[in-house]
Structures are given as C-alpha cells and as structure tokens.
C-alpha positions as CSV (number, residue, x, y, z in Angstrom):
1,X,153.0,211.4,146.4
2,X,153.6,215.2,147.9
3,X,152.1,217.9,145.8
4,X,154.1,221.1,144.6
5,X,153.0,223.0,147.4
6,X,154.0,220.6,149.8
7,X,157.8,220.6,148.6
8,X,157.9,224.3,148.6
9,X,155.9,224.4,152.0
10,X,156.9,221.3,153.9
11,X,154.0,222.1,156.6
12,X,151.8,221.2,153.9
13,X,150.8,217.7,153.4
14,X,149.8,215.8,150.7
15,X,145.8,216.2,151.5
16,X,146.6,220.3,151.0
17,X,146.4,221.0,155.1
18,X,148.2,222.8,156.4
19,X,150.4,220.7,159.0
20,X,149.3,221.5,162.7
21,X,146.1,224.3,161.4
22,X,143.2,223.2,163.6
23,X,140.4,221.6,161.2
24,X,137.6,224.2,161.0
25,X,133.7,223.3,160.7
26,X,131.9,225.5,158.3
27,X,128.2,225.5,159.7
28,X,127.4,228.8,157.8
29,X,126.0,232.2,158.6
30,X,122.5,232.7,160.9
31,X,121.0,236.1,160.8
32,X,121.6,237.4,164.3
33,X,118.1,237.7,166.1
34,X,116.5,241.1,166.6
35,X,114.8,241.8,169.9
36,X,110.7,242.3,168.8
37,X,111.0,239.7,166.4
38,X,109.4,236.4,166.2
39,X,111.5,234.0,168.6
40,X,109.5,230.7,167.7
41,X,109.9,231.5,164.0
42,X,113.4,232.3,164.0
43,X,114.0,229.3,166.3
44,X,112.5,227.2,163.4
45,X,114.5,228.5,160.8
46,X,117.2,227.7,162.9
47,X,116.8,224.3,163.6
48,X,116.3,223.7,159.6
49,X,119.7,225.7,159.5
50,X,121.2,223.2,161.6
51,X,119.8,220.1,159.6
52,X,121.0,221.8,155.9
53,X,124.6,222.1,157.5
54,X,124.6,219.0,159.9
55,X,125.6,221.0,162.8
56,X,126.1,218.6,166.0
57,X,124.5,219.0,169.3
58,X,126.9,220.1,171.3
59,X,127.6,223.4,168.8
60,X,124.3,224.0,169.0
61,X,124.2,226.0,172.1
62,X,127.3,228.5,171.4
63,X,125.6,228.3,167.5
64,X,121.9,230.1,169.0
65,X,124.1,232.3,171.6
66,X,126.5,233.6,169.3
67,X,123.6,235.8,167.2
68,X,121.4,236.2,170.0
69,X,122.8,240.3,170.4
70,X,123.7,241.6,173.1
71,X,119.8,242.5,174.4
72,X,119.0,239.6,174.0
73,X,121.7,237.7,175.7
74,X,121.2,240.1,178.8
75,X,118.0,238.9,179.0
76,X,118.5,235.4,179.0
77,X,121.5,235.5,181.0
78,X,119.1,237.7,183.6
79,X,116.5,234.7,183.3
80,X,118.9,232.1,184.0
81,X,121.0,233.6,186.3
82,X,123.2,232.8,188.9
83,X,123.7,229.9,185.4
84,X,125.8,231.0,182.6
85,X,123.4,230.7,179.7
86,X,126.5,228.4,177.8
87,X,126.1,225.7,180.6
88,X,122.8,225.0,179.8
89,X,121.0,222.7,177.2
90,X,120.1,224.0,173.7
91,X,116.7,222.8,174.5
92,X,116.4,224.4,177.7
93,X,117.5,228.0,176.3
94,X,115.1,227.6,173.3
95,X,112.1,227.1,176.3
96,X,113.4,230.1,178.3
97,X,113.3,232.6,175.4
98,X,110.0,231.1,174.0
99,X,108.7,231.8,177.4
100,X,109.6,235.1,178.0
101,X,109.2,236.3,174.5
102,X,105.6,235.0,174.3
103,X,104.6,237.0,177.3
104,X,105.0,240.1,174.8
C-alpha cells in the first residue's frame, strides 16, 4: 500500500526512501583529537564509540582519520610515508600513533 507521500512524490516508496538516495550509516559524532592529548585514552574511548554505534571494520579506519586534525594527520602520514595512512589497518595506525605519542 503506497503512503501519501509516495503518490505525491513517486520517487518515494512505500518504506518512506527516497527512491535511488544512497542509504546513509549514522555512526555518530567523535570529538576530533587534539595534538598533546592523551592518544591511548582517546583511542579507548573510541573503540567503546565504535561498539555503542556498531561501526564495522572496514569504517573504522576513515572513522579514526577523519578527526585526527590536520597536525595530527601530518604526522602520521610523515610516519608512514611513502603509504597513505587510509591504506593501512586500523590496528596498525592505532600502534603508530601510540608509538610516537608515548615518546612525548
């Protein structure tokens, strides 16, 4: 049975969808990570982030780049490098910063 909206808006189908719109996960929002502060504690809250939202492995790496700020991305891409950081494992990344950031 089609909804309203669907007969006034035949891209919408009967689940409310719009017809063709890419489905979009909703992991929520992760306080970007300030150069100075604690990596191994905000590298814990994160991975209880990713169990409360059920956020898959392979998001996990463009999920701990994406806040990292700039500095901070410099840095590990500096580590890594000739690799691009977002070729690597989520594990591995985790190490390298842990690493580095310890030596503080």
């Amino acid at each position: 049975m089609a909804t309203a909206d669907a007969k006034m808006n035949p891209s919408i189908s009967s689940a409310g969808v719009q017809a063709g719109t890419p489905k979009t996960l909703n992991f929520g929002v992760f306080e970007n990570y300030v150069a100075g502060d604690d990596f191994e504690v905000y590298e814990e809250r994160m991975t209880q982030h990713f169990l409360l939202h059920d956020v898959p492995e392979e998001r996990k790496v463009a999920f701990l780049l994406t806040p990292l700020g700039m500095d901070t991305y410099a840095i590990l891409k500096k580590l890594l490098q000739p690799v691009n950081p977002s070729t690597k494992r989520y594990e591995r990344l985790v190490l390298t910063l842990k690493r580095h950031f310890r030596q503080k």
